[in-house]
Wavefront OBJ file of the C-alpha trace (Angstrom):
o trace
v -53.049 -29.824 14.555
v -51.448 -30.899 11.393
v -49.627 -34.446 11.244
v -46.130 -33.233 12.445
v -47.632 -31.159 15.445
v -49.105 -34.368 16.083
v -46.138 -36.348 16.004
v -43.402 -33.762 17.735
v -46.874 -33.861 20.839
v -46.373 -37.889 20.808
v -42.451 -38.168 20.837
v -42.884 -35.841 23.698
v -45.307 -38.184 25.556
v -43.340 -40.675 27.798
v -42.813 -44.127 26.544
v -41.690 -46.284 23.836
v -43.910 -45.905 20.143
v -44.607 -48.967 18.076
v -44.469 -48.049 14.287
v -45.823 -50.887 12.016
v -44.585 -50.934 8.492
v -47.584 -50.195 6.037
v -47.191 -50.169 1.839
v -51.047 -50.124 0.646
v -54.243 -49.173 2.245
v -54.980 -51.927 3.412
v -52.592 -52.455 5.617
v -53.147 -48.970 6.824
v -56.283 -49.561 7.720
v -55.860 -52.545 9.892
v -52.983 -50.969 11.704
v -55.281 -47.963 12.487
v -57.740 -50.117 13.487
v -55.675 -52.306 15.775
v -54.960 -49.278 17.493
v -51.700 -47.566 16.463
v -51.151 -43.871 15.991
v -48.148 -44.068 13.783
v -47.039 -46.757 10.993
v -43.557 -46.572 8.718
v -44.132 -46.245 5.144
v -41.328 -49.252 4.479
v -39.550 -49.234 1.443
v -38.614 -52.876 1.504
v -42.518 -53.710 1.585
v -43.025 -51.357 -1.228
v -40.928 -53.011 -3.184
v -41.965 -56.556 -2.017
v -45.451 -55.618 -2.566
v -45.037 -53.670 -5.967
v -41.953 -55.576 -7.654
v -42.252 -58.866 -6.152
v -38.987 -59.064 -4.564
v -36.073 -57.247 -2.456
v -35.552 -53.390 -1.618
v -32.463 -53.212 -4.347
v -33.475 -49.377 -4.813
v -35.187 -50.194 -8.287
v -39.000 -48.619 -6.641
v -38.889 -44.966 -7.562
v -40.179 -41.806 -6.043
v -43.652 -42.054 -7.799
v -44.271 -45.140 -7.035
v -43.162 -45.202 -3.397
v -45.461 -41.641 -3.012
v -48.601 -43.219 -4.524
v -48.056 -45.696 -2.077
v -48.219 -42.831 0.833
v -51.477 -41.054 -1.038
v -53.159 -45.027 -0.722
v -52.171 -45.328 3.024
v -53.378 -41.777 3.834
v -56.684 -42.264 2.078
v -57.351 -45.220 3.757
v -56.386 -44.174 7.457
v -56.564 -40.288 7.374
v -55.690 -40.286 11.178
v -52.577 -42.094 11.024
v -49.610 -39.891 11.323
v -46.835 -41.592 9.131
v -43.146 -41.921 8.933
v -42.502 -42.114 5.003
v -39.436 -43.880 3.688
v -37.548 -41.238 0.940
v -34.249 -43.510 0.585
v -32.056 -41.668 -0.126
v -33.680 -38.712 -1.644
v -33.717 -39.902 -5.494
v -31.087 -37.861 -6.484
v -28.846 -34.933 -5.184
v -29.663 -32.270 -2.828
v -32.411 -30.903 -5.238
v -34.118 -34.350 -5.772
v -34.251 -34.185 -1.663
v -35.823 -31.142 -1.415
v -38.218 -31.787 -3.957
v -38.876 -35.217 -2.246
v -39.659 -33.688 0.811
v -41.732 -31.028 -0.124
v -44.048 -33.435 -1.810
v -44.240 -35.431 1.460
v -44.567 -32.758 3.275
v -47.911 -31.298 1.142
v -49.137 -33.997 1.304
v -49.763 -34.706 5.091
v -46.875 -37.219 5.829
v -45.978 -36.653 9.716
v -41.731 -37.486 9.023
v -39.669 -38.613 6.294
v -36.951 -40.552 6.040
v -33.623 -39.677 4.289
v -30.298 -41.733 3.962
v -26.386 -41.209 3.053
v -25.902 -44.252 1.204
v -24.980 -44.046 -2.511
v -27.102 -44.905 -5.526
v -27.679 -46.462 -7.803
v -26.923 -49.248 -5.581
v -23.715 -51.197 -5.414
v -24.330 -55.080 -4.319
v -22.155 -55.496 -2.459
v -21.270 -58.133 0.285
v -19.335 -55.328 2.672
v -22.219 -53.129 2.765
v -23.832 -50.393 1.502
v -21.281 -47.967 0.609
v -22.342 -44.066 1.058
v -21.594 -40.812 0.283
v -18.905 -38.692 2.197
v -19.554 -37.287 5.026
v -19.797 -33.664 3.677
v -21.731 -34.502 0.972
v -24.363 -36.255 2.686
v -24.557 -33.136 5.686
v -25.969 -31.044 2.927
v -28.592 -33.675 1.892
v -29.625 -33.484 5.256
v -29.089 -29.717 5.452
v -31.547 -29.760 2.287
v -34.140 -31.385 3.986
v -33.954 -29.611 7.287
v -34.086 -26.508 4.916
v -37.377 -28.274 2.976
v -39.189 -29.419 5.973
v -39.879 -25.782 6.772
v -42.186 -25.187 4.391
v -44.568 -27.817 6.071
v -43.096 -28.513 9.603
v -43.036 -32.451 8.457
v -39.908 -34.314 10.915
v -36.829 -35.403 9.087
v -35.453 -38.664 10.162
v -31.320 -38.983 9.350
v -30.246 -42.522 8.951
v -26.873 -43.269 8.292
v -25.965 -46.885 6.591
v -22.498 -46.355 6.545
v -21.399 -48.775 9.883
v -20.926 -51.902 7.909
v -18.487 -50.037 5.738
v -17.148 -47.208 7.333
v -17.319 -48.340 11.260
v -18.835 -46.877 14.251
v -17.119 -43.813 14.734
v -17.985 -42.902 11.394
v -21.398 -43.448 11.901
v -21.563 -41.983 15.018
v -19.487 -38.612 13.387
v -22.738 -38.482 11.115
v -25.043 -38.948 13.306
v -23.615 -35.876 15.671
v -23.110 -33.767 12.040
v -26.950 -34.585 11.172
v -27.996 -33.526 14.625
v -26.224 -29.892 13.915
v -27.828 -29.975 11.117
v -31.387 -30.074 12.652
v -32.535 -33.659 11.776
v -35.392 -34.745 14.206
v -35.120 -38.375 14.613
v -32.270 -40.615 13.978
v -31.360 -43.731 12.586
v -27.765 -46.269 12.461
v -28.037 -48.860 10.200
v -26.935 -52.383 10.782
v -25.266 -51.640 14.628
v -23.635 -54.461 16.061
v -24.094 -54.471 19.222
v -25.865 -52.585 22.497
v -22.471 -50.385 22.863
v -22.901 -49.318 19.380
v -26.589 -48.577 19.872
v -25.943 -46.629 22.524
v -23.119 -44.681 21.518
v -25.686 -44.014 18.460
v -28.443 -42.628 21.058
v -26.135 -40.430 22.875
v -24.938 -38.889 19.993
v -28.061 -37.465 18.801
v -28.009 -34.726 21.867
v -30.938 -36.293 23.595
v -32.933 -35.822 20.365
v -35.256 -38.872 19.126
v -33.509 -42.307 17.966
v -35.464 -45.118 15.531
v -34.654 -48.487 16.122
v -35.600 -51.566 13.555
v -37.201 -54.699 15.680
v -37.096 -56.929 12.768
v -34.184 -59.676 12.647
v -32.171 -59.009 9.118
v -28.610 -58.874 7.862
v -25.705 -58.741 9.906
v -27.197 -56.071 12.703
v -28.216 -56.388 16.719
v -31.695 -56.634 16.732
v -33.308 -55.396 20.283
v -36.309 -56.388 21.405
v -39.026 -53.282 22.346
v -38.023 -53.391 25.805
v -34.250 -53.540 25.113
v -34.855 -50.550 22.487
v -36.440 -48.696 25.060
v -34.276 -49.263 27.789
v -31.059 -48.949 25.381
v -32.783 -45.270 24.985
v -34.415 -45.500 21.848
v -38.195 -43.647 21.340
v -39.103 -45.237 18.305
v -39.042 -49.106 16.780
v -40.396 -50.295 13.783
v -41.261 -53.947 12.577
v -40.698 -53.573 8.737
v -41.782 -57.288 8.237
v -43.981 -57.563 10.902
v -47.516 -57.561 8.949
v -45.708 -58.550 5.429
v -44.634 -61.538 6.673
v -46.858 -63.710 8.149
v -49.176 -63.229 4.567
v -46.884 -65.818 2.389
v -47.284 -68.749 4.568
v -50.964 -67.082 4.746
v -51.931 -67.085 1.436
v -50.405 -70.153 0.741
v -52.666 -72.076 3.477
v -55.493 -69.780 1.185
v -54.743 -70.735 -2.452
v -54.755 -75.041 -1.186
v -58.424 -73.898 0.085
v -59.242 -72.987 -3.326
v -58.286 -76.482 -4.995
v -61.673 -78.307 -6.327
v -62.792 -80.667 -3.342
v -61.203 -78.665 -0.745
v -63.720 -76.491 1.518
v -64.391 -72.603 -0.241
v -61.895 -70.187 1.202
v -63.696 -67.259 2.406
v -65.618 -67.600 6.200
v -68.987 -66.151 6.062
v -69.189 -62.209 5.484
v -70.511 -60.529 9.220
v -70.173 -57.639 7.853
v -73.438 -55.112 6.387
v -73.502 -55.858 3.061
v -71.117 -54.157 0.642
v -70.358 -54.064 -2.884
v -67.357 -56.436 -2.736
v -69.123 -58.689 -0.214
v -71.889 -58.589 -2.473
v -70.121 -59.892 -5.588
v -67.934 -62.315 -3.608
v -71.477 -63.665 -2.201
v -72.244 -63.934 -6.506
v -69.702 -66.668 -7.053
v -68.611 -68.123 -3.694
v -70.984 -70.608 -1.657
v -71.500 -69.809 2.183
v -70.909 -71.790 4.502
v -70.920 -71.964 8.255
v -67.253 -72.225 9.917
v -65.974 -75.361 10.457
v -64.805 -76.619 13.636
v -60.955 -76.040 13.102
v -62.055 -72.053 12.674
v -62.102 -69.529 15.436
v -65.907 -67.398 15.656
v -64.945 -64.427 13.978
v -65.211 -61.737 16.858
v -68.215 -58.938 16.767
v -67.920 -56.542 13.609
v -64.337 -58.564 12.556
v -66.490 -60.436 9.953
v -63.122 -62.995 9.639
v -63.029 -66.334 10.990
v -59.217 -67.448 10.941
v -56.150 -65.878 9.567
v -55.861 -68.062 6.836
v -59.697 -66.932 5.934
v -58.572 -63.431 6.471
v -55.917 -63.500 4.289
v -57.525 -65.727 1.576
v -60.386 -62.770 1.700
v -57.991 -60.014 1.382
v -56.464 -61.779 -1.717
v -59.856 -62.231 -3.360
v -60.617 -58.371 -2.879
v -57.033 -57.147 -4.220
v -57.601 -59.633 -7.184
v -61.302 -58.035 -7.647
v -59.445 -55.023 -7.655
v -56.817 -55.827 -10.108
v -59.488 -56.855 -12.159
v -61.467 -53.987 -12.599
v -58.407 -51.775 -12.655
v -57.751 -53.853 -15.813
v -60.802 -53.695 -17.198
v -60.749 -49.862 -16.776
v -57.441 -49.498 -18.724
l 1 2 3 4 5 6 7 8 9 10 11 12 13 14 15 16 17 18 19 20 21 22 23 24 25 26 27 28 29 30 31 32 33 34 35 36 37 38 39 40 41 42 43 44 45 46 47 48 49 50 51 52 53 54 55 56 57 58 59 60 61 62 63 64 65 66 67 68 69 70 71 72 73 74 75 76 77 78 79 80 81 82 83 84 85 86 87 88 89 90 91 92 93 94 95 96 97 98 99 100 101 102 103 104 105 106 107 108 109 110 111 112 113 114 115 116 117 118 119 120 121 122 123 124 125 126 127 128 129 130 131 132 133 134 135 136 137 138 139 140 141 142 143 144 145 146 147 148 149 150 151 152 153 154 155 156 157 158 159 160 161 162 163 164 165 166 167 168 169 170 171 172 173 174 175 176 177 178 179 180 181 182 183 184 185 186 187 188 189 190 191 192 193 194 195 196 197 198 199 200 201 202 203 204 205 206 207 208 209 210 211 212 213 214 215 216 217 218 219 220 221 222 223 224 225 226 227 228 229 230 231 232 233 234 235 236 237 238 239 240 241 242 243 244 245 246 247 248 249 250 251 252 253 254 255 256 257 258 259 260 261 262 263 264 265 266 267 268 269 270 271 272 273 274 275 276 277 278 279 280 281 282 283 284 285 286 287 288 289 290 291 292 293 294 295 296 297 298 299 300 301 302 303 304 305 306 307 308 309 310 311 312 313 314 315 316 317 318 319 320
C-alpha cells in the first residue's frame, strides 16, 4: 500500500491519532521509534530549526521539502502529514507543490488561504477571498490525483474574518474534495464544533499545543469535540532549549563530561565521540539508561544529540 492508502486505512480505524511534529531525521526517528504511525511535518519547527526563530513565512518550498526527503529517509514507515503553507504561490505554485509531495511518498499535505507574503499583523492573518482560495484548493484536489496523497484545507481566516466565514470555507473546501480539515485560531468548543460539522462528517485536525489567541483542547476534548486528528507542533521542539541548556553548563571545564556512556554497538559517531570524550559511569542523579536506549537522562540525551548534529555540521563543512 502506498503512504496515502495507508493513511485513508488509519483515519478509518476508530479512535483519536496522535501526530507529533517532526522537522529533521532525527526527530523522525525517535517518533517512529516511540511508536507513532504518523508525525506533522511542522512548518513553525522548520523554521525554528533552520532560521533560528518564528514561522514568519520566510522558509521556502526547497527548504521545507528537503526537510520531508530527511524525515522520510530516516523513518521510511512513517506516513506523514507535510506542511505546504500556503502553496508558495498561486494555483500553479500549489499544484506543483503538491505533486512534488506527492512523488515523493508524503501520506497528506497541508494547504492554507491566508495571504503572502505575510502581513504582521496584530488582527490576524489576513487571507485570500473566498473564491480565490476554493480554486487553490480545487488545484490541489485536482494535483493529488496524480499520487492519491490527502489534502488537508486549513482556513486561518477566523481571527479576521469570523466564524461564519471560516466555517463558509470550510463547507466550500469540503465541495471541493479536501480530505482533512483545519480552522485556525477557534475560540471556543462552539466554534470547534461548528468547524467539525461542517466538513460533512469528513476528517477534522486539531492543534494540542497552547499558542496565540485560540482554544486549545486537550486529546480527549479533541476527540470528544469530534475531531480525528491532533497534533503537538511544539511538543518534541520544546522541551530541547531548556535541554540543551542543562547540556552546554555540563560542558564548562570542572563540570562532569556531558555524554552518559554509549550502550549502544559501536558506531562511527560513537566511535569518534569515544576519541575525545572520557567515559564515565552515571552518576547517582542519572536514571540507568533502559536496554538498547544507550541514554542515561534527558539532559544526556539531548547534550548527545547536539554533539552528533555539531559532528555533522562539521563534516558537512569540511565537505563544502
Amino acid at each position: 500500500m502506498t503512504a496515502p492508502e495507508r493513511l485513508r486505512a488509519l483515519l478509518a480505524e476508530p479512535g483519536f491519532i496522535t501526530m507529533p511534529a517532526v522537522w529533521d531525521g532525527l526527530s523522525a526517528k525517535m517518533t517512529a521509534a516511540a511508536g507513532f504511525r504518523t508525525a506533522f511535518l511542522s512548518g513553525s519547527c522548520c523554521a525554528a530549526s533552520r532560521l533560528g526563530g518564528a514561522d514568519l513565512d520566510l522558509i521556502s518550498f526547497g527548504e521545507m521539502f528537503d526537510s520531508f526527503l530527511m524525515v522520510q529517509r530516516a523513518a521510511p514507515d512513517l506516513l506523514v502529514l507535510a506542511d505546504g503553507d500556503h502553496g508558495y504561490g498561486n494555483a500553479m505554485n500549489v499544484q506543483r507543490t503538491v505533486r512534488a509531495y506527492g512523488q515523493a511518498g508524503a501520506a497528506a499535505i497541508l494547504i492554507e488561504d491566508k495571504i503572502t507574503p505575510r502581513a504582521l499583523t496584530s488582527a490576524g492573518k489576513p487571507c485570500l477571498p473566498r473564491e480565490e482560495a476554493r480554486m487553490k484548493i480545487r488545484a490541489a484536489v485536482q494535483a493529488a490525483k496524480d499520487s492519491g496523497i490527502l489534502v488537508l484545507a486549513r482556513t486561518d481566516c477566523r481571527p479576521t474574518q469570523g466564524i461564519d466565514e471560516a466555517v463558509a470555507r470550510i463547507e466550500a473546501f469540503a465541495a471541493e474534495g479536501a480530505d482533512i480539515f483545519l480552522l485556525d485560531s477557534p475560540a471556543d468548543e462552539a466554534e470547534m464544533r461548528r468547524a467539525v460539522a461542517a466538513t460533512g462528517g469528513k476528517p477534522s485536525f486539531s492543534v494540542l499545543s497552547p499558542g496565540g489567541a485560540r482554544a486549545t483542547p486537550t486529546g480527549a476534548e479533541a476527540a470528544a469535540l469530534g475531531f480525528k486528528i491532533g497534533t503537538f507542533p511544539t511538543g518534541m521542539l520544546s522541551p530541547r532549549r531548556p535541554g540543551c541548556r542543562r547540556g552546554w553548563r555540563r560542558c564548562v571545564p570542572g563540570n562532569p563530561p556531558p555524554l552518559a556512556p554509549c550502550r549502544r554497538p559501536p558506531s562511527a559517531t560513537c566511535s569518534a565521540m569515544a576519541t575525545t570524550t572520557p567515559r564515565r559511569s552515571p552518576s547517582s542523579s542519572e536514571a540507568e539508561p533502559r536496554p538498547g536506549d544507550g541514554i542515561g537522562t534527558a539532559s544526556a540525551a539531548l547534550a548527545r544529540v547536539t554533539a552528533i548534529v555539531t559532528s555533522w555540521r562539521e563534516r558537512s563543512l569540511m565537505l563544502t
